[in-house]
C-alpha positions, 0 to 999 in steps of 0.5 A: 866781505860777502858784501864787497864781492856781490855789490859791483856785481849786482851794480853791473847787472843793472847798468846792462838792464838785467835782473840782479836775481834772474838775469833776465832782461828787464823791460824798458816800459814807457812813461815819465818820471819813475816807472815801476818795473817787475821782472818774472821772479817777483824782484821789483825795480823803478826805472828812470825814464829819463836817465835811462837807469833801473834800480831796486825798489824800496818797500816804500815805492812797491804798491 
C-alpha cells in the first residue's frame, strides 16, 4: 500500500525534473543518447536527451 502512494509521486518529481529525494532540480546536461545525472544527495538518474525525460539509474548504468 506504501508503495501505490509514493510511486505517482515520485513519477510526478521527475516529470517536473526534480529529485525524488531532495527535490532539488536536476541539471538538463548536454549530449546524446543517455546522460547520466547526479543530484547533490548522491541519487543518481539518466537523462534522455532526446525525450527530454529523467529517470533512475540502475546499478548497472552507475559507474
Amino acid at each position: 500500500m506504501f508503495k501505490n502512494i509514493i510511486a505517482p509521486m515520485q513519477a510526478w518529481l521527475l516529470s517536473q525534473g526534480k529529485c525524488v529525494g531532495c527535490g532539488k532540480v536536476l541539471e538538463q546536461k548536454k549530449g546524446k543518447g543517455l546522460v547520466q545525472v547526479t543530484c547533490v544527495c548522491g541519487r543518481v538518474y539518466m537523462y534522455d536527451t532526446e525525450g527530454k525525460k529523467f529517470r533512475r539509474a540502475t546499478l548497472d548504468e552507475i559507474k
